[in-house]
C-alpha positions, 0 to 999 in steps of 0.5 A, a space after each residue: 781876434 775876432 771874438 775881440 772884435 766881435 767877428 765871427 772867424 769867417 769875417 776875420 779870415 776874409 779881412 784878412 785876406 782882402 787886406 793881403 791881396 790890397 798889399 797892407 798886409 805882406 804877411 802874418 807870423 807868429 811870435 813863439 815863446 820857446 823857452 816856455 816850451 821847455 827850449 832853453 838853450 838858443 844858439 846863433 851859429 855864424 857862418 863864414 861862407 863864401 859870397 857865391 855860396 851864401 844863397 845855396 847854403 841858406 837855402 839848405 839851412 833854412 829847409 832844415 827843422 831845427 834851423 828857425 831863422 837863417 840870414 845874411 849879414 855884411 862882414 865887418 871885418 877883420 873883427 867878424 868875418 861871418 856872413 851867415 846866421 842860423 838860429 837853433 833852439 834846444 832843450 839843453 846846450 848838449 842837444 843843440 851841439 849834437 845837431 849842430 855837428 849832425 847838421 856840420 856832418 850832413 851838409 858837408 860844413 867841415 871846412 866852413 867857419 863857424 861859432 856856436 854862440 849861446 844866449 845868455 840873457 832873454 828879451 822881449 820879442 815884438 813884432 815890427 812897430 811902424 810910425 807913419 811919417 807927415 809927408 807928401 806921400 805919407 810913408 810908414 817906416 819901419 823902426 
């Protein structure tokens, strides 16, 4: 970026950091191209987990290596009773139902509901795109 830009790293680093202390910047992240990598077999596991256990289950998923993402989403039922999501990515489909039933074996996940379900098609990863509203507070929304 700096090179782009024409700024020795320091400079960067130091906006960057004003920039995060001043709140327009909440965080930085990276957007990984795994199946170049040699991932190709991604698997959302959903999860139908108690409410009061949503956060403790989330927690135990998240610090888990091969979960990269882990959230929570409302149920729509009676069509989808899951609540939790959890990404893993593998090298084939066999590696990640291994460590899918590794994982489902460490965190006593037995009991609790749950799909395994494989991509089929790959998108375009973007990070978020803001639009700034006319306003009397001029808000950037999120789209």
């Amino acid at each position: 970026m700096g090179e782009q830009l024409g700024l020795s790293e320091e400079t960067v680093i130091e906006t960057l950091s004003q920039m995060q202390s001043a709140g327009i910047i909440r965080r930085l992240g990276v957007i990984v191209r795994h199946h170049e990598l040699g991932y190709r077999a991604n698997a959302m596991l959903v999860w139908d987990v108690p409410d009061d256990q949503v956060d403790t289950l989330g927690q135990q998923l998240s610090a888990e290596q091969k979960v990269t993402l882990c959230y929570q989403r409302p149920r729509i039922k009676p069509r989808w009773p899951y609540n939790l999501f959890s990404m893993i990515h593998g090298k084939s489909r066999d590696e990640v139902m291994a460590y899918v039933d590794d994982l489902v074996d460490k965190l006593a996940l037995k009991d609790t509901p749950y799909e395994v379900l494989f991509s089929l098609q790959r998108f375009k990863q973007c990070g978020a795109k803001y639009i700034v509203q006319e306003n009397a507070h001029q808000q950037a929304v999120l789209r």
